[in-house]
TIBA-46519 format. One line per 3 residues: number of its first residue (from 1); their letters; for each residue x, y, z of C-alpha. Coordinates in Angstrom, 1 decimal, m for minus. Example, Ala and Ser with C-alpha at 12.3 -4.5 7.8 and 13.67 -1.06 7.14 Angstrom:
2
1) as) 12.3,m4.5,7.8 ~ 13.7,m1.1,7.1
END
This chain:
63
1) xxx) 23.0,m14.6,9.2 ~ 22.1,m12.9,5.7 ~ 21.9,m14.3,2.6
4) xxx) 24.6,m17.0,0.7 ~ 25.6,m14.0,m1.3 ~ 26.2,m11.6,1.5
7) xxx) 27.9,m14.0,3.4 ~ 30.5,m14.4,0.3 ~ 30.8,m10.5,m0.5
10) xxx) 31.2,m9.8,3.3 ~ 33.7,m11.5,5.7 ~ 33.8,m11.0,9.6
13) xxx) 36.7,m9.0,9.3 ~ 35.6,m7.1,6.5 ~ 32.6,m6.3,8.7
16) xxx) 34.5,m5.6,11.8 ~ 36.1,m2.9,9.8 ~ 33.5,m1.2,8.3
19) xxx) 31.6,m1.4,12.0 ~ 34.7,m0.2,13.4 ~ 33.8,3.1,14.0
22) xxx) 30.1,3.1,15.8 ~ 31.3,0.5,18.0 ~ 34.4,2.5,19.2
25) xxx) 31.6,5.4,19.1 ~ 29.9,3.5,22.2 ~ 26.2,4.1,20.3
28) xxx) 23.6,2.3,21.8 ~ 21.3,0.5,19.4 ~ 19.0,m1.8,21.6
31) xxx) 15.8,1.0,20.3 ~ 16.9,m0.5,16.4 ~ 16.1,m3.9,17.9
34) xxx) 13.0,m3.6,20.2 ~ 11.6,m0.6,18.4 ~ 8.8,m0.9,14.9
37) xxx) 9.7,1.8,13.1 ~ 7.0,3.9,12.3 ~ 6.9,5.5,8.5
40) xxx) 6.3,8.8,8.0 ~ 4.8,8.1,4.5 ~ 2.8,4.9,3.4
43) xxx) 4.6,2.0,1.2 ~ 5.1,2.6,m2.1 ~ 5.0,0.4,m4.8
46) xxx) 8.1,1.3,m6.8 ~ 7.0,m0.7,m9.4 ~ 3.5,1.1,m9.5
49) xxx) 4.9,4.8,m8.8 ~ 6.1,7.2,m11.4 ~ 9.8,7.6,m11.0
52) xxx) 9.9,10.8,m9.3 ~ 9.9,9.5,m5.5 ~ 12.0,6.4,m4.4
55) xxx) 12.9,7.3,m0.5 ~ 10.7,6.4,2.8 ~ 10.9,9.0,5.9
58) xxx) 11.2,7.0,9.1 ~ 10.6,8.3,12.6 ~ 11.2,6.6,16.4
61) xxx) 9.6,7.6,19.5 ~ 11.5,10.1,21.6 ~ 12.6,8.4,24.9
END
């Protein structure tokens, strides 16, 4: 999976590593997968917004 360029910047092992942690941590991430996320603010058009604003809130559903 990913693309050519982040399968040559990014070995398994170099990805076990930096993974490392939140698997040892036990965090469950099945929501990530089954989940839409749903914005908190609309898409914006980088290219047709002034400079000022460049991050997107996200929210999930509380279980």
């Amino acid at each position: 999976m990913g693309s050519p360029g982040f399968r040559a910047q990014n070995t398994a092992t170099d990805l076990a590593i930096s993974f490392q942690a939140l698997r040892q941590s036990g965090a469950d991430l099945t929501a990530v997968a089954v989940v839409a996320p749903q914005l908190s603010t609309p898409f914006l058009n980088p290219q047709k917004q002034p400079k000022t604003s460049t991050t997107a809130g996200a929210s999930r559903p509380s279980a």
